[in-house]
Structures are given as C-alpha cells and as structure tokens.
C-alpha positions as CSV (number, residue, x, y, z in Angstrom):
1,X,15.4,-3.9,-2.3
2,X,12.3,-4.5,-0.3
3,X,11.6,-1.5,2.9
4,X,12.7,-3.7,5.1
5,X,16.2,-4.5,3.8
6,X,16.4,-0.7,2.8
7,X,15.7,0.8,6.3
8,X,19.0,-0.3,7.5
9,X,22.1,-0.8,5.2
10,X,25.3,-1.9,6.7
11,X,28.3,0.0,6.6
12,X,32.0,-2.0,6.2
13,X,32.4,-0.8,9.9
14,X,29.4,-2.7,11.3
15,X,27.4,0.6,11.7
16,X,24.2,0.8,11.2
17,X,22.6,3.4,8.6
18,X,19.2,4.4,7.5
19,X,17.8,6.1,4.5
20,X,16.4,9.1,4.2
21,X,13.3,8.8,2.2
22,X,12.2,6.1,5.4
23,X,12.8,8.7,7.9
24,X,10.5,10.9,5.5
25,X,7.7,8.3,5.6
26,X,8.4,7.4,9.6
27,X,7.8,11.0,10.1
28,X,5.0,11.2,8.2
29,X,3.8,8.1,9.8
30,X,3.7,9.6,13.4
31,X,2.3,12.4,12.2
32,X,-1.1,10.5,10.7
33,X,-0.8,8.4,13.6
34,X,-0.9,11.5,16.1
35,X,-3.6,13.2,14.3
36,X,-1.8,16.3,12.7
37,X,-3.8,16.1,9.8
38,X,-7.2,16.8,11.3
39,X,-5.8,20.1,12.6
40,X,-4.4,20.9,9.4
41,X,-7.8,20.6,7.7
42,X,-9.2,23.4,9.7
43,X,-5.9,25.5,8.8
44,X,-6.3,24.9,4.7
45,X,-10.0,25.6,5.1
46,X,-9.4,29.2,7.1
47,X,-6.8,30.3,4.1
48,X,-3.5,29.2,6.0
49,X,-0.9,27.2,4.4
50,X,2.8,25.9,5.7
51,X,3.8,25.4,2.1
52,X,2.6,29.1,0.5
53,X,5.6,30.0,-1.5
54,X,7.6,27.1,-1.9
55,X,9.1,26.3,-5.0
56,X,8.4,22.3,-4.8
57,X,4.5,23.1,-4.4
58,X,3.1,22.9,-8.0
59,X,-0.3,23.7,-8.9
60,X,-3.1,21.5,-8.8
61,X,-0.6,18.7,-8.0
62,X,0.9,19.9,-4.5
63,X,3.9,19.0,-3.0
64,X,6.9,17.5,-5.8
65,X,9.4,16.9,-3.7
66,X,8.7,16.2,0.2
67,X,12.1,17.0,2.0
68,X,13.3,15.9,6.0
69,X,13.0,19.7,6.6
70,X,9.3,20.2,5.8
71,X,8.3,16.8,7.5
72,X,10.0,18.0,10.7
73,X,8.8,21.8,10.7
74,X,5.5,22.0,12.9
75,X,3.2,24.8,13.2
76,X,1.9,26.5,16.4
77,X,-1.1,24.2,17.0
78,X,1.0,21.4,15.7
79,X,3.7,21.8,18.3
80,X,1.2,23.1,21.0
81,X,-0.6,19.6,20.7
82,X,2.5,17.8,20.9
83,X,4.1,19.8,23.9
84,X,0.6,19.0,25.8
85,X,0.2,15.5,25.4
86,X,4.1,15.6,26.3
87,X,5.6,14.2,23.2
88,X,7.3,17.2,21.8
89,X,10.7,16.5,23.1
90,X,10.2,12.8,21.2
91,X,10.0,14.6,17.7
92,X,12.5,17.3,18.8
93,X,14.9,14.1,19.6
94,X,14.3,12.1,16.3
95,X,14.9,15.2,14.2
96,X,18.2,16.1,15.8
97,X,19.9,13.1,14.8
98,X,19.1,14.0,11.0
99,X,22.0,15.6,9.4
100,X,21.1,18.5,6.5
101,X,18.1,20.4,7.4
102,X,17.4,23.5,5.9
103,X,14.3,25.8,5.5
104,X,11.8,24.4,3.0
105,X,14.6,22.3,1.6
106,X,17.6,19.2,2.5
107,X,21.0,18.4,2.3
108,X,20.8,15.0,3.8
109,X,22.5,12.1,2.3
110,X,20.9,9.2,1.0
111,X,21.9,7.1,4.1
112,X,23.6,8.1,7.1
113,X,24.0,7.5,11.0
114,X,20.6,6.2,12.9
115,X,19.6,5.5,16.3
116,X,16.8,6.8,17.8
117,X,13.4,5.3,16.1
118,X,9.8,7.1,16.3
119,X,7.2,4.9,18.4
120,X,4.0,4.8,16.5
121,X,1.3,6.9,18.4
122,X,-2.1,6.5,18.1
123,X,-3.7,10.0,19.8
124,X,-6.1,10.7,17.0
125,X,-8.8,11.4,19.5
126,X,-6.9,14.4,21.1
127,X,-6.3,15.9,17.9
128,X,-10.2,15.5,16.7
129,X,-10.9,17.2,19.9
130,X,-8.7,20.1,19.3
131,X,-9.6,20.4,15.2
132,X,-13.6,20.7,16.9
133,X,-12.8,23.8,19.0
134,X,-10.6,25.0,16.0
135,X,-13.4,24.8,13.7
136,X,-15.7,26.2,16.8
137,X,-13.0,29.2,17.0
138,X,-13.6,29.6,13.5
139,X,-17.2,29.8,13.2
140,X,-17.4,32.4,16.3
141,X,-14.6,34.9,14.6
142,X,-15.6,34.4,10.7
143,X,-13.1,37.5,9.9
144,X,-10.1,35.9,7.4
145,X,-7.3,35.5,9.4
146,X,-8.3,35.1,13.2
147,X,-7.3,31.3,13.0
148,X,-4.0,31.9,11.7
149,X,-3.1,35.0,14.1
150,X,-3.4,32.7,16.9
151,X,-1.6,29.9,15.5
152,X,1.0,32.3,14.8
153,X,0.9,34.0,18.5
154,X,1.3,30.1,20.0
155,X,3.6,29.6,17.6
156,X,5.7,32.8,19.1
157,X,5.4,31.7,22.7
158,X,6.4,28.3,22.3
159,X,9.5,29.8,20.6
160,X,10.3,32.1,23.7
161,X,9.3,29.0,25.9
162,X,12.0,27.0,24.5
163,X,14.8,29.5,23.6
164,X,17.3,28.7,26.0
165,X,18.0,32.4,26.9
166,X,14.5,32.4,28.5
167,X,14.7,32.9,32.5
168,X,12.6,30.6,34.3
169,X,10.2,33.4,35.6
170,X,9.3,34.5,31.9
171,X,8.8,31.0,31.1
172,X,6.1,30.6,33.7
173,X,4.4,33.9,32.2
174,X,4.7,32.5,28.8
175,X,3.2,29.4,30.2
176,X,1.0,31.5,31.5
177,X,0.0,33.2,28.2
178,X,-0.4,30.3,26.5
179,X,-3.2,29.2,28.8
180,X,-5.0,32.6,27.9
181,X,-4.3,31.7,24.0
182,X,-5.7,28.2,24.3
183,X,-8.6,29.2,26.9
184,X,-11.5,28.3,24.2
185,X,-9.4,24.8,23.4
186,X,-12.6,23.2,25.6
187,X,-13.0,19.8,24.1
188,X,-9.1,19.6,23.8
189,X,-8.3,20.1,27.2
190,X,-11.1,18.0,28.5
191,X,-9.4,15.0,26.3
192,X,-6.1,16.3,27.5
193,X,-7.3,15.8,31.4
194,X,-8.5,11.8,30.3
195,X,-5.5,11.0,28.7
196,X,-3.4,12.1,31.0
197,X,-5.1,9.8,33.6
198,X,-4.4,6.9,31.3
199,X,-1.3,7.6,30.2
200,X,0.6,8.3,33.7
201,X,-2.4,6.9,36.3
C-alpha cells in the first residue's frame, strides 16, 4: 500500500480514517518545516534533553519507538515560538483530534477518525533567529543549566497562560512576565515584527 492510499482508508460507513504512523510523520513534518529543530540543537548542546529517561531512548541509537505523544509534547521555547508567530492553537487543534495520548507513550489505534490536516509551514527563518539569541544566551551565562531554567520558567507561564482557571488580569501579568523572560530574544523578535507585517499586512 503506497502513502498515499494508506493516509486515508475507508470505513464500510463511508467515513474517512487515517493512520497513525502518517499523523506521526505530518507532525514531524511541520515541525522541520517550522524550524523546531534548530532550537533543539541549542538545547542538546547546553545538556537538556525532552527524552532523558525514557524507556524507548536506546543508547547510541536514540529514539526506538517514536509515539503521537512525544511528537505532540513541545517544550517552552518550542511552544513560546509557536504561540508568537500565532500558530499554537493550529498544533493544539490537530492534536486534539488524536485519540490515546499518554506521557512518553500511546494508545492510539492503528487507524481512526480524521479531519483536521496540518498546513505545511515554512518559518525556518524565525526559528534561526531565535536558536542565534539562544546560543547568544548561552555564551553570556556559560553556568550548566541557565538555558534550561528559562525554558523551564516559559514553559511554567505558558502553562498558567492557558489553564483555563487563569483570570484575565493574571493572564496579562503572565503575559507580562514572559516579555521579561524573552527580553534578550533580540533577533527573534526583530524577525517576529517582519513577519508579522507579511503575514497579516
């Protein structure tokens, strides 16, 4: 069965299903197309990893089995880029619709119930800019850790941003907070401004 007869297989209802190891590689997909990668570099290369203790990570050979829970978990920076260049909820969206998530592994069938598709992005410019005051960050506070404290601490506020429970005046101090937190993002917010203008005039 080629991808493209596998990406949909028809149901005896006339409903449309899709398999789970193509919503793995879509994700994946967006994720090289926006950039992601770049940013996780600078991550690996201050001693952080999103994998560290799982039991699918094998030595010398990485990740054994790649799961729709780990390709839809992002990081602070990860979900910081995406909620600036205002295509969090998009991710957030896709991933709802996919039955079985659990931490660091899935329970989600083979094929199941699909309708919302990820558009292809292309914002690998943004997230070059971003990795540059990352690694910038890096040089100017060489103590092991500092990179993965703040990703942790944006990581924290985006979770209060978004908790429902959250009254709209503490979400404009968080907002506020994570201004302070992403102060030294220079070159990212100077691409940010330029996009912006091209995306929405």
């Amino acid at each position: 069965m080629t991808q493209a007869s596998s990406f949909f297989k028809q149901s005896t209802d006339n409903e449309n299903l899709t398999s789970r190891q193509i919503v793995i590689e879509q994700g994946l997909d967006y994720l090289k197309g926006v950039g992601t990668d770049q940013i996780c570099n600078i991550c690996i290369s201050d001693g952080g990893s999103c994998c560290k203790g799982c039991r699918n990570l094998a030595k010398e050979s990485g990740c054994r089995l790649r799961n729709t829970s780990c390709t839809s978990w992002l990081c602070g920076f990860l979900r910081f880029f995406l909620y600036e260049a205002d295509l969090l909820e998009e991710w957030n969206t896709f991933w709802r619709q996919i039955p079985g998530r659990e931490y660091r592994e899935d329970y989600t069938p083979d094929y199941f119930k699909f309708r919302n598709t990820l558009i292809k992005r292309n914002t690998r410019f943004l997230s070059h800019e971003l990795a540059e005051d990352l690694k910038e960050l890096s040089k100017k506070h060489p103590l092991q850790g500092y990179i993965i404290d703040l990703r942790e601490k944006i990581d924290r506020n985006l979770d209060l941003l978004f908790d429902r429970e959250t009254k709209p005046e503490k979400k404009a101090l968080i907002k506020s907070n994570l201004g302070v937190l992403s102060k030294e993002f220079y070159r990212f917010h100077i691409a940010l401004e330029s996009y912006r203008r091209q995306t929405y005039g």
